[in-house]
C-alpha positions as CSV (number, residue, x, y, z in Angstrom):
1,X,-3.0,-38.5,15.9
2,X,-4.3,-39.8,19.2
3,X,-3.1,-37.0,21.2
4,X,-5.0,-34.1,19.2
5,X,-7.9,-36.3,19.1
6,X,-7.9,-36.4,22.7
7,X,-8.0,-32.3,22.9
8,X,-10.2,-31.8,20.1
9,X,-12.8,-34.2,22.2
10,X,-12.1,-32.2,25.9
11,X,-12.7,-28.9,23.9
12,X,-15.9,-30.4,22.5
13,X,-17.3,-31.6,26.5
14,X,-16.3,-28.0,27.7
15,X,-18.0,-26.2,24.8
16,X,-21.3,-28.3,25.4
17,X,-21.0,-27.5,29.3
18,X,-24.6,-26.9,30.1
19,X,-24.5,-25.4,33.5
20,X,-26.0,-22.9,35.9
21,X,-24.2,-19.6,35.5
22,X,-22.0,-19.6,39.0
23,X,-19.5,-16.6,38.2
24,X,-19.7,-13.8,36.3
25,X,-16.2,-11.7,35.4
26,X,-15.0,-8.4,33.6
27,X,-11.9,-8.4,31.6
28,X,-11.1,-5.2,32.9
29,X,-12.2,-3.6,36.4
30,X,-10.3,-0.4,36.4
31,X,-10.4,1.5,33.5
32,X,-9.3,5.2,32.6
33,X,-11.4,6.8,29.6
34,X,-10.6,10.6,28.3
35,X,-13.4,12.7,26.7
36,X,-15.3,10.9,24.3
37,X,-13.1,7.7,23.4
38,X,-14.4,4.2,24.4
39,X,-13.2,0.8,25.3
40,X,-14.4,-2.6,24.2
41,X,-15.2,-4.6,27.6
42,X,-15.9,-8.5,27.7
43,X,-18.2,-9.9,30.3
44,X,-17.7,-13.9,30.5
45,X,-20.2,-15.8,32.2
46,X,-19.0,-19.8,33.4
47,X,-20.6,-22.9,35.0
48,X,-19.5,-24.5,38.5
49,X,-16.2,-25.9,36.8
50,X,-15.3,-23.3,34.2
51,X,-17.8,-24.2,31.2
52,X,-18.6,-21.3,29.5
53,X,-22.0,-20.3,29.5
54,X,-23.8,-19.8,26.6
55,X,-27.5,-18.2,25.8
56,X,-26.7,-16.2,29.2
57,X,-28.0,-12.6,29.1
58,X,-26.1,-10.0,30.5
59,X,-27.4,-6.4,31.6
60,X,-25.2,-3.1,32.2
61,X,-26.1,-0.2,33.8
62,X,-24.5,2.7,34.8
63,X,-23.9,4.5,38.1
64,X,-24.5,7.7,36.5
65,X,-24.4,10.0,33.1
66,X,-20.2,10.4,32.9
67,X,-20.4,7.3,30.5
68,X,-22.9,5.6,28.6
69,X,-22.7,1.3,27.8
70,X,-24.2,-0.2,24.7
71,X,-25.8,-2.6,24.3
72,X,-27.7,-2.3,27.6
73,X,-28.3,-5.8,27.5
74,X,-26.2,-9.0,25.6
75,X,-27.0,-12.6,25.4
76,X,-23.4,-14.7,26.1
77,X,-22.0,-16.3,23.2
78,X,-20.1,-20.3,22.8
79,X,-17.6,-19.0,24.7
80,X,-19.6,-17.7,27.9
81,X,-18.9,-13.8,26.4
82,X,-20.6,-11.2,25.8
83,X,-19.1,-8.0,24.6
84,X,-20.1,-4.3,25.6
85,X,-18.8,-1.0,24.7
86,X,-18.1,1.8,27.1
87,X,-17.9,5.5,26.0
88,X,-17.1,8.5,28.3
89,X,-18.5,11.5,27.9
90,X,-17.0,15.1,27.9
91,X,-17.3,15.5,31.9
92,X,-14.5,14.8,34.2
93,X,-15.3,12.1,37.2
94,X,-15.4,8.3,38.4
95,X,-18.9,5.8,37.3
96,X,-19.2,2.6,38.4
97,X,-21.0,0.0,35.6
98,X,-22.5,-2.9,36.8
99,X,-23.3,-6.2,34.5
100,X,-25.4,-8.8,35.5
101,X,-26.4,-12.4,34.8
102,X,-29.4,-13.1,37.6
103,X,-28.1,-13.0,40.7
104,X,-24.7,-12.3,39.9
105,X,-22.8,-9.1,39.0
106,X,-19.3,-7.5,38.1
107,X,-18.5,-4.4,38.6
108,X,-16.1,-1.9,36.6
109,X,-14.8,1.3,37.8
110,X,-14.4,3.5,35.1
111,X,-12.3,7.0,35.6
112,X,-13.3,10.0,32.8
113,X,-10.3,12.4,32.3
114,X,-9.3,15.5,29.9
């Protein structure tokens, strides 16, 4: 029992990581759309060692009107995540959205096709 004790208890410090936001990452950065489908994309915001972030918000915007992001703006979950849909539009092209925590930003080039 001591072991998953032990794991249960790091899990708990990490979770309750209180830290200043110091990198901000997309779980994808290259993504290819066709007309009017849409991908789920999952921001995750972490402290100085890796602590997930929580109460973080998180805005998108986007480079231009090939695809549209919702919600425009998300508060970061337990897990330092915040989760954003993108939806391409019926025009053929490249946009460029942008999420960010303060200072710091991800981007994610997004590719609209037939």
């Amino acid at each position: 029992g001591n072991i998953s004790g032990a794991a249960s208890d790091s899990i708990i410090v990490k979770m309750e990581c209180e830290e200043e936001a110091a990198s901000i990452s997309a779980s994808q950065s290259e993504i290819t759309l066709i007309f009017r489908s849409y991908v789920e994309e999952t921001i995750t915001v972490t402290g100085e060692g890796g602590c997930p972030v929580e109460g973080d918000s998180v805005r998108a915007s986007v480079s231009n009107r090939l695809v549209t992001v919702s919600p425009r703006n998300k508060t970061t979950d337990e897990n330092g995540r915040a989760v954003f849909t993108i939806t391409a539009k019926n025009k053929t092209g490249n946009a460029v959205v942008t999420f960010k925590d303060g200072s710091l930003s991800t981007q994610v080039n997004v590719t609209v096709e037939k």
